[in-house]
C-alpha positions as a Markdown table, in Angstrom:
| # | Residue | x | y | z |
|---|---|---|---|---|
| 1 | Unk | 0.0 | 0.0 | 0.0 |
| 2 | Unk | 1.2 | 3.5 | -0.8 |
| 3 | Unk | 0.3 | 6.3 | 1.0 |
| 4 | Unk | 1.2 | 9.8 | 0.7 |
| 5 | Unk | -0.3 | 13.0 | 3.2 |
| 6 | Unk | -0.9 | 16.6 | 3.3 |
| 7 | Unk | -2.6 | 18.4 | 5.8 |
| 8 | Unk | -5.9 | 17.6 | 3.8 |
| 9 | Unk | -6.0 | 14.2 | 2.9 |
| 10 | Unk | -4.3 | 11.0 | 2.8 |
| 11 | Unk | -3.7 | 9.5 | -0.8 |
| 12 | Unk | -3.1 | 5.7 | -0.9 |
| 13 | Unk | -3.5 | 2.6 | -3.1 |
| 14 | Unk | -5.1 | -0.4 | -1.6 |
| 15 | Unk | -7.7 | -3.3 | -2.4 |
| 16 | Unk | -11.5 | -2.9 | -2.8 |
| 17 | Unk | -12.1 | -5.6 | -0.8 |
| 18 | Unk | -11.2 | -2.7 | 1.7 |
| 19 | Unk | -14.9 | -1.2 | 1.3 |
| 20 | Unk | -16.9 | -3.9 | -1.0 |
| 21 | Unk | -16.2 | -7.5 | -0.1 |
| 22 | Unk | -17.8 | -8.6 | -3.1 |
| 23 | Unk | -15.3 | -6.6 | -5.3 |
| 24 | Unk | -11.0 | -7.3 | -5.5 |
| 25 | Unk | -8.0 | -5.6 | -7.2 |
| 26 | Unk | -6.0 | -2.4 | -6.6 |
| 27 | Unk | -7.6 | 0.8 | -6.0 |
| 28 | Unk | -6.6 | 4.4 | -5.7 |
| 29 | Unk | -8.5 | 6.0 | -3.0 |
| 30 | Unk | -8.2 | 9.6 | -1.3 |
| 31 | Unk | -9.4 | 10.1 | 2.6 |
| 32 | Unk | -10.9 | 13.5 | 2.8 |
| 33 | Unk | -11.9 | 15.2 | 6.3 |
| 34 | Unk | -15.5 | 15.8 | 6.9 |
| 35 | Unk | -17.9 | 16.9 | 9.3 |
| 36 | Unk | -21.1 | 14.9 | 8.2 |
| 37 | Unk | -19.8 | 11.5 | 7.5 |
| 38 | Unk | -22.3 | 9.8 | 8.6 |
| 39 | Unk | -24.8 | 10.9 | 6.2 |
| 40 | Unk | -22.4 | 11.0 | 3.2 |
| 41 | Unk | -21.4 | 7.4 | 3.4 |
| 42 | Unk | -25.0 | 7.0 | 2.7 |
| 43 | Unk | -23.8 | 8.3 | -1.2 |
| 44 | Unk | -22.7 | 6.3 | -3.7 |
| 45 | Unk | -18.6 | 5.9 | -3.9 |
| 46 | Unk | -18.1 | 7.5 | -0.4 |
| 47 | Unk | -17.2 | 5.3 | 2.0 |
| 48 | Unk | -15.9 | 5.6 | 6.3 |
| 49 | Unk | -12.4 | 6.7 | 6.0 |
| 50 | Unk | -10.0 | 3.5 | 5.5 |
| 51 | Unk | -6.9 | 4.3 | 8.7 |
| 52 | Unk | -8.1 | 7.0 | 9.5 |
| 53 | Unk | -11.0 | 8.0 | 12.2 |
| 54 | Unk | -14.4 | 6.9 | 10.4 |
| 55 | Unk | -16.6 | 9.5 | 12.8 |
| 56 | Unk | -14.6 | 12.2 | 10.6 |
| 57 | Unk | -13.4 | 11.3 | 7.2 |
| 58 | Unk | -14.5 | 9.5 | 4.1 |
| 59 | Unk | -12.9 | 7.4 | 1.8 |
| 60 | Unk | -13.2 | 8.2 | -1.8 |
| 61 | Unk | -12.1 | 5.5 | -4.1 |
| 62 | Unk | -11.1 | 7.3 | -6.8 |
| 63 | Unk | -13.2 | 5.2 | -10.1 |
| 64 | Unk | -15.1 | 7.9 | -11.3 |
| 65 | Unk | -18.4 | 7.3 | -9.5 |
| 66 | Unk | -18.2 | 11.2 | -8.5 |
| 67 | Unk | -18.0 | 13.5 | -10.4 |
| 68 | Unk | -14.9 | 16.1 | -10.7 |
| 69 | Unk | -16.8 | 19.1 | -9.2 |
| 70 | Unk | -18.1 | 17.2 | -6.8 |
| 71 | Unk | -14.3 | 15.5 | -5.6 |
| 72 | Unk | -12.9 | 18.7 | -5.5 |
| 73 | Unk | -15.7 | 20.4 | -3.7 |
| 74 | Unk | -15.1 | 17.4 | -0.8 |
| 75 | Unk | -11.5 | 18.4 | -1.2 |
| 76 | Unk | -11.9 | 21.9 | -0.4 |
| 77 | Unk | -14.5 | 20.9 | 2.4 |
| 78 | Unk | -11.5 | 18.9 | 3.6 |
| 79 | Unk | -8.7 | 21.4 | 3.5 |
| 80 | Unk | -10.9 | 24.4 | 5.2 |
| 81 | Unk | -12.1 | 21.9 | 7.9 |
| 82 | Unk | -8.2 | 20.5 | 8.6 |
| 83 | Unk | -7.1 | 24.8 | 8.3 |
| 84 | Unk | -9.5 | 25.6 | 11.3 |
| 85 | Unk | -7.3 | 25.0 | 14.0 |
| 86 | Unk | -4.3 | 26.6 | 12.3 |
| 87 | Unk | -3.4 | 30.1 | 13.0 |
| 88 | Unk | -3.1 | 31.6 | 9.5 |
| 89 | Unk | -4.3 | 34.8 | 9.2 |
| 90 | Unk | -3.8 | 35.3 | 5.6 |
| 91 | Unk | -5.0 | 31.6 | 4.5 |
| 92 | Unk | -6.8 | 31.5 | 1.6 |
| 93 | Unk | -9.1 | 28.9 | 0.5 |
| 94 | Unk | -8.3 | 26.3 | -1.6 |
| 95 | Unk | -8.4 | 27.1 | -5.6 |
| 96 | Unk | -8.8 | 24.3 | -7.6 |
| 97 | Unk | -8.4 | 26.5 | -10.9 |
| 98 | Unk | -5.3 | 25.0 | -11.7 |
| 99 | Unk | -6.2 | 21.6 | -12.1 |
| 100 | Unk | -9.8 | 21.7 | -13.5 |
| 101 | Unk | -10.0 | 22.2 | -17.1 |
């Protein structure tokens, strides 16, 4: 398993038997930090957060069952929730500009 962290998320590969028993083979996933996971694992492709606490993140296995706007909305969801507790006065939220096209 590879895993590599910001102060966001946690990117890793592991298997999908990880979140579906019925399903096996490698996956890329991305652990985002929420504040309402216990209604959004109720959506398909989001799932409790794989080594990480489940009462506040998700898992996202990253196979296109969401959308791009709606990954990088959780994404910036993520990144404002994890910048609370810092004390950055001139933070700025997130801008996902860059990457979309």
């Amino acid at each position: 398993m590879k895993r590599q962290r910001s102060g966001m998320e946690l990117f890793l590969t592991t298997d999908w038997s990880k979140f579906d028993s019925g399903r096996s083979g490698a996956i890329e996933v991305l652990n985002v930090k929420n504040n309402q996971v216990s209604e959004r694992v109720q959506e398909k492709g989001l799932y409790p957060a794989f080594h990480m606490n489940k009462k506040y993140w998700l898992s996202i296995p990253l196979d296109d069952t969401l959308t791009d706007q709606d990954l990088f909305s959780l994404l910036e969801e993520s990144f404002l929730l994890t910048q609370k507790n810092k004390r950055l006065s001139d933070s700025q939220p997130l801008s996902l500009s860059i990457i979309q096209k």
